[in-house]
N, CA, C and O atoms as a GROMACS GRO file, in nm:
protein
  296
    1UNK      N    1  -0.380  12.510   5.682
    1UNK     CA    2  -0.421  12.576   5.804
    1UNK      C    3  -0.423  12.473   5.918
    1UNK      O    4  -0.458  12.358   5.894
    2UNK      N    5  -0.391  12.506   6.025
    2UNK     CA    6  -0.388  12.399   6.127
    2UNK      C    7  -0.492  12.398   6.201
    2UNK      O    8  -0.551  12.503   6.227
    3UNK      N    9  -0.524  12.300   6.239
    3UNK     CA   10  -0.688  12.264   6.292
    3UNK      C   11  -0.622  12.244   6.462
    3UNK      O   12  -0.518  12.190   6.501
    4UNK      N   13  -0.731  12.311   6.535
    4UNK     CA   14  -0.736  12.322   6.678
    4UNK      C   15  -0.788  12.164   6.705
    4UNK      O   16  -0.799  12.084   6.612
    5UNK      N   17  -0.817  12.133   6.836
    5UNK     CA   18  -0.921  12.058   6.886
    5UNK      C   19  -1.005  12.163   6.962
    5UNK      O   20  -0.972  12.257   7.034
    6UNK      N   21  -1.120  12.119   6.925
    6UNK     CA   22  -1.237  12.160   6.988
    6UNK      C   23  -1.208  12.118   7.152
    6UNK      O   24  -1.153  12.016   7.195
    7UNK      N   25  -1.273  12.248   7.236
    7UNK     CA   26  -1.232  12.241   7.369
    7UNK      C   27  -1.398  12.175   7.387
    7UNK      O   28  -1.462  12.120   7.298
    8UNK      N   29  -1.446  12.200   7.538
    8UNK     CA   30  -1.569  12.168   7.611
    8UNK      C   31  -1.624  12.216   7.549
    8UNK      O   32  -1.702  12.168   7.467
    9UNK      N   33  -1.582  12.405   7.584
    9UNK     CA   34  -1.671  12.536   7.500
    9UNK      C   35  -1.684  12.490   7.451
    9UNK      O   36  -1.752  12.395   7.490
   10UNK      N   37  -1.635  12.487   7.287
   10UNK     CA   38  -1.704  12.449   7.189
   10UNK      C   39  -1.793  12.321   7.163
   10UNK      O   40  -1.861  12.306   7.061
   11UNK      N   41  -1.787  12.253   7.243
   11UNK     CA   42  -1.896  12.125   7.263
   11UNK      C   43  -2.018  12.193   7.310
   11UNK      O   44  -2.133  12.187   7.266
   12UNK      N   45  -1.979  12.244   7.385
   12UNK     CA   46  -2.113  12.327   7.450
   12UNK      C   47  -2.236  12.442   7.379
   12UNK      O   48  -2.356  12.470   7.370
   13UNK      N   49  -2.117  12.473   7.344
   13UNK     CA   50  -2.169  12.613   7.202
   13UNK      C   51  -2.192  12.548   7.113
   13UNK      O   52  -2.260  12.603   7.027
   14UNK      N   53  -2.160  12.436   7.091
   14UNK     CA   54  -2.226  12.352   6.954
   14UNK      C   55  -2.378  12.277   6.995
   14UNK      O   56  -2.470  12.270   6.914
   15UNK      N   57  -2.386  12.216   7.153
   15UNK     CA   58  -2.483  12.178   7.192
   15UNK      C   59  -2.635  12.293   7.205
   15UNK      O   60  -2.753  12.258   7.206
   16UNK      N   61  -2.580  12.433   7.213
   16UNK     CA   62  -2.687  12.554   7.266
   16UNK      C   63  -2.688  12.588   7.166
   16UNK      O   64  -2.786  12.662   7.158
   17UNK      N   65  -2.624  12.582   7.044
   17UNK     CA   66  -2.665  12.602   6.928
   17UNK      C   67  -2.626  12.780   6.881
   17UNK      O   68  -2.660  12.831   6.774
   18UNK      N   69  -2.545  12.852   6.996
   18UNK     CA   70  -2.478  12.956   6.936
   18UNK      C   71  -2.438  13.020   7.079
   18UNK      O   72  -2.488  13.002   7.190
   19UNK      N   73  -2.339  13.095   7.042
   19UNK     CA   74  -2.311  13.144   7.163
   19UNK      C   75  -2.403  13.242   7.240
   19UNK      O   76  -2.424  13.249   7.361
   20UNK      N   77  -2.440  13.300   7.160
   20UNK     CA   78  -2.564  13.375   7.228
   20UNK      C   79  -2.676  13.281   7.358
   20UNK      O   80  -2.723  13.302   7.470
   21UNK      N   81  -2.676  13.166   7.250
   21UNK     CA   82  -2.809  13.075   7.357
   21UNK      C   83  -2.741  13.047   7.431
   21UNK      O   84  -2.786  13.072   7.543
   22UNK      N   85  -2.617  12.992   7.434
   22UNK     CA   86  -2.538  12.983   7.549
   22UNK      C   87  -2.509  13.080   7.698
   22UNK      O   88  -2.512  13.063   7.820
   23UNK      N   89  -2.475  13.202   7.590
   23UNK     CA   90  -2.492  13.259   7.714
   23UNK      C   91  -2.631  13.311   7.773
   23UNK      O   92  -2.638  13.363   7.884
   24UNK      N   93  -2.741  13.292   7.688
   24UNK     CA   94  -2.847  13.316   7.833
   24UNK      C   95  -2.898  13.221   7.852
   24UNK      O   96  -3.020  13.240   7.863
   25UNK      N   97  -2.856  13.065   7.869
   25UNK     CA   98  -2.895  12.942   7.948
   25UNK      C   99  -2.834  13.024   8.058
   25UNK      O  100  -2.912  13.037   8.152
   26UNK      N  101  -2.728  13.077   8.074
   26UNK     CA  102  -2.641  13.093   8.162
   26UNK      C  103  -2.640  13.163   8.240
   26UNK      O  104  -2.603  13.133   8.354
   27UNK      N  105  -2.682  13.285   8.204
   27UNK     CA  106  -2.684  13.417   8.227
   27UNK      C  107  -2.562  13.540   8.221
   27UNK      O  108  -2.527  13.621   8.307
   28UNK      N  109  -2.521  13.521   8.097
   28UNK     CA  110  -2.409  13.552   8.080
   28UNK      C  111  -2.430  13.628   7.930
   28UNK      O  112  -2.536  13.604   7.871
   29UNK      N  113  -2.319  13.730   7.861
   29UNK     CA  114  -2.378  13.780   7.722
   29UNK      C  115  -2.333  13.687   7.650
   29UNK      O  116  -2.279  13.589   7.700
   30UNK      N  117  -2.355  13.708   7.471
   30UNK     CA  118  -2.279  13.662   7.418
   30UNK      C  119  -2.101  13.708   7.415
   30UNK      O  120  -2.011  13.633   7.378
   31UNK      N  121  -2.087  13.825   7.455
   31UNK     CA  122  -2.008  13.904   7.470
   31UNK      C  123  -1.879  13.796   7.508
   31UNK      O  124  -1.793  13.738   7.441
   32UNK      N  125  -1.918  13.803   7.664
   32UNK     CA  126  -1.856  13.689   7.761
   32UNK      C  127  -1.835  13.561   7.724
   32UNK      O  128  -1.752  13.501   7.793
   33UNK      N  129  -1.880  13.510   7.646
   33UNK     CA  130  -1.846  13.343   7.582
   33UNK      C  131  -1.808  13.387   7.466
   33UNK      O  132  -1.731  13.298   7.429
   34UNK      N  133  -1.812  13.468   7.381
   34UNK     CA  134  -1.690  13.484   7.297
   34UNK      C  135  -1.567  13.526   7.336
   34UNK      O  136  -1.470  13.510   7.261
   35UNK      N  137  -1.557  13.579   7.445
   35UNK     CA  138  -1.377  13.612   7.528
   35UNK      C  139  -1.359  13.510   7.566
   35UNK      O  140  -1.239  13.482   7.563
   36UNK      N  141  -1.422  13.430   7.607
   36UNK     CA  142  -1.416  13.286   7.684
   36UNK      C  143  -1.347  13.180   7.564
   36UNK      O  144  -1.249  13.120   7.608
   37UNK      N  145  -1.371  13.157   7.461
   37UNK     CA  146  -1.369  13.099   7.354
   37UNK      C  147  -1.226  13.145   7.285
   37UNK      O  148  -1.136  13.070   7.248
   38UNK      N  149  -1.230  13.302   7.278
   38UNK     CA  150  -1.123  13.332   7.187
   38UNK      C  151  -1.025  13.366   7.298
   38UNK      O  152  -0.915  13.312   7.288
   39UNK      N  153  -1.043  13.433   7.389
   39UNK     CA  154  -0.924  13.512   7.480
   39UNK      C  155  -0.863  13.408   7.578
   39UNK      O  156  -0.751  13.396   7.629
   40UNK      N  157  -0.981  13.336   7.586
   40UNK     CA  158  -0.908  13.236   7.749
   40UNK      C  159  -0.880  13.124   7.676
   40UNK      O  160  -0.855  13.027   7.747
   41UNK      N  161  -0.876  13.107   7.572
   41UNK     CA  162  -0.856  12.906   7.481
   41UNK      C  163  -0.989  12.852   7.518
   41UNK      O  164  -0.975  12.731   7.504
   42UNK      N  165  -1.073  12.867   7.545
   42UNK     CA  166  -1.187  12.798   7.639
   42UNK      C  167  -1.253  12.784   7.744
   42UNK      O  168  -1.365  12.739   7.769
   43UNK      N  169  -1.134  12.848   7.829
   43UNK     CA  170  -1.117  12.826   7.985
   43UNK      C  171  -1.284  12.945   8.017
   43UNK      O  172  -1.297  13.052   7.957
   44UNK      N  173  -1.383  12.896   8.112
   44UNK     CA  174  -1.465  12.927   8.140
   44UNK      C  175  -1.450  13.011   8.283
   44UNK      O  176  -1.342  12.993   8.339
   45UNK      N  177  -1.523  13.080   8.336
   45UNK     CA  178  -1.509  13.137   8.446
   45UNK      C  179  -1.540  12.971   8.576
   45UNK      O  180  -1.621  12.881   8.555
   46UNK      N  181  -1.444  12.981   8.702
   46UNK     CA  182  -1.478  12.859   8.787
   46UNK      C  183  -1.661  12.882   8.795
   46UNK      O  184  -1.710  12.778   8.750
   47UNK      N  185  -1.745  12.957   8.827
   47UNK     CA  186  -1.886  12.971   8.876
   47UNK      C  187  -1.957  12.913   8.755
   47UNK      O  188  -2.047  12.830   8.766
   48UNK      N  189  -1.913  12.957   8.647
   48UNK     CA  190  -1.983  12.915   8.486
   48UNK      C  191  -1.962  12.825   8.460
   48UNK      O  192  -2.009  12.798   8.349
   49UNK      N  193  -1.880  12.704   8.532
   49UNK     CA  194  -1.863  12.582   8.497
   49UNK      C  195  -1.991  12.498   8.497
   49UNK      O  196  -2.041  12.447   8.397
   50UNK      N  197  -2.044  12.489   8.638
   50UNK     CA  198  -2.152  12.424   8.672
   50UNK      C  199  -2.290  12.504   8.644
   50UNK      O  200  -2.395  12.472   8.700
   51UNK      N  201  -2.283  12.590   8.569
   51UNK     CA  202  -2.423  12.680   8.527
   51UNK      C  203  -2.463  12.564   8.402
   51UNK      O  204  -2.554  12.481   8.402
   52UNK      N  205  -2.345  12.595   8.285
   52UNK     CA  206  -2.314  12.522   8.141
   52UNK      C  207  -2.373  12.346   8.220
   52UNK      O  208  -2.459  12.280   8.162
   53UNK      N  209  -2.319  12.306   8.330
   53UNK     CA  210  -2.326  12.135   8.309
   53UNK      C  211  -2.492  12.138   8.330
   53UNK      O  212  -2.569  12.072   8.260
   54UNK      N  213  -2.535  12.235   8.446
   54UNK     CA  214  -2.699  12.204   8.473
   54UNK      C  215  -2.764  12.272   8.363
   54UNK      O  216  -2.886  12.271   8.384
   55UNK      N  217  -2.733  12.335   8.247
   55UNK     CA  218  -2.819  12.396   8.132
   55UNK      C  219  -2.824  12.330   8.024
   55UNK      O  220  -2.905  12.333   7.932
   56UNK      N  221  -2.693  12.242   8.048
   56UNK     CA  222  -2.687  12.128   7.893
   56UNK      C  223  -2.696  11.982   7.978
   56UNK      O  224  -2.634  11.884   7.937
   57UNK      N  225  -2.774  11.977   8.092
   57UNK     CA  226  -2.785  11.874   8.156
   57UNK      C  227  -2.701  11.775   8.145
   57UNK      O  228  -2.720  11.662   8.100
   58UNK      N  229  -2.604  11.824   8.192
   58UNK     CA  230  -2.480  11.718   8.225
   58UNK      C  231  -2.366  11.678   8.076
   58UNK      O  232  -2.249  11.642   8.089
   59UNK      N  233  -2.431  11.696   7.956
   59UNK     CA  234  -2.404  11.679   7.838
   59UNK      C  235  -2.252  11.766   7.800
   59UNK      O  236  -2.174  11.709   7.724
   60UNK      N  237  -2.220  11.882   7.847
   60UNK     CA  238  -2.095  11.905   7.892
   60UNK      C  239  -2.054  11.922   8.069
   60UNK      O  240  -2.102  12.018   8.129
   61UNK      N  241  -2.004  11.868   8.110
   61UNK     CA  242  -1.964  11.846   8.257
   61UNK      C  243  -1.848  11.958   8.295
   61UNK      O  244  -1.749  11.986   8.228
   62UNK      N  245  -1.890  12.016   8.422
   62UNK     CA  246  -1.826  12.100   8.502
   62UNK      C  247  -1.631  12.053   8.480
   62UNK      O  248  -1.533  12.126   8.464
   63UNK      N  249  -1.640  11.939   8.488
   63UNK     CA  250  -1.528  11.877   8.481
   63UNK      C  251  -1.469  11.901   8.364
   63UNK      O  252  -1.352  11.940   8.351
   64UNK      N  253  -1.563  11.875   8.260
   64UNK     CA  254  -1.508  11.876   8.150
   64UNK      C  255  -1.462  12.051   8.111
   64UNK      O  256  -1.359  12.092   8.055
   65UNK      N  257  -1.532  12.098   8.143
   65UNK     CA  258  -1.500  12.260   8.103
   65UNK      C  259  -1.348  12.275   8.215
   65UNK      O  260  -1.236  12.314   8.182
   66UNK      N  261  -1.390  12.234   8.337
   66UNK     CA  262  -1.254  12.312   8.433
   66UNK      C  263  -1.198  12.212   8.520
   66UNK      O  264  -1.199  12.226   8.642
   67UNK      N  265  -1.134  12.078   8.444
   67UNK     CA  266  -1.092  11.972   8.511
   67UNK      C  267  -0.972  12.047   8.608
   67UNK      O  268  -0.945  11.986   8.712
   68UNK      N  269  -0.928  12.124   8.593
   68UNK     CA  270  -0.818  12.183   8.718
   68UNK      C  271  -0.891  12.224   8.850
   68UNK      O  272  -0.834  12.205   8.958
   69UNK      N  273  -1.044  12.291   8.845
   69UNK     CA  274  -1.083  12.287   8.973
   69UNK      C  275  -1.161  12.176   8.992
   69UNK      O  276  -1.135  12.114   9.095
   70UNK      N  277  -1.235  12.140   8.934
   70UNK     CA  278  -1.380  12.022   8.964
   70UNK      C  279  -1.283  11.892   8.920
   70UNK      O  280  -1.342  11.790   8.958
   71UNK      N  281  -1.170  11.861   8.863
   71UNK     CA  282  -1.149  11.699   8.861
   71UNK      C  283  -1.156  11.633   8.721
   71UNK      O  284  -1.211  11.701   8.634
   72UNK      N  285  -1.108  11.505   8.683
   72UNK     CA  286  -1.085  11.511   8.578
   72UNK      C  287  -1.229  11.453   8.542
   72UNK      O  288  -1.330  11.522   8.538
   73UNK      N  289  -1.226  11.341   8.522
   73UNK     CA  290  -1.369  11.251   8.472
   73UNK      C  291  -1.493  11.268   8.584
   73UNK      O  292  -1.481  11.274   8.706
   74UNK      N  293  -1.614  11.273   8.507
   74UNK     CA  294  -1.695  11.303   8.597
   74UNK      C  295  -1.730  11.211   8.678
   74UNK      O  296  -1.810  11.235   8.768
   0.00000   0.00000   0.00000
């Protein structure tokens, strides 16, 4: 079976400890971070970038979730 790399998401969802907690650090369902995860490769909504960096205090970075709008390294 071929192994992915783990994106941000999943750094993130591993840090909140499920997608559910994830999404209500956020305010978001679990619903929404599982489309996020499976439908988009990872790719987060641009606004949900910086919700995730100030809820996991910096521990995944805006950047890191959406280096195409916010930049590469933080």
């Amino acid at each position: 079976m071929k192994q992915t790399k783990p994106t941000a998401l999943d750094k993130a969802i591993e840090i909140a400890g499920s997608q559910e907690a994830l999404g209500d650090m956020i305010g978001y369902s679990q619903d929404a971070v599982s489309i996020w995860k499976t439908k988009k490769g990872g790719k987060v909504p641009a606004e949900a970038a910086p919700k995730i960096d100030a809820a996991l205090n910096g521990a995944v970075t805006k950047n890191d979730l959406r280096p195409d709008i916010y930049g590469g390294a933080a």
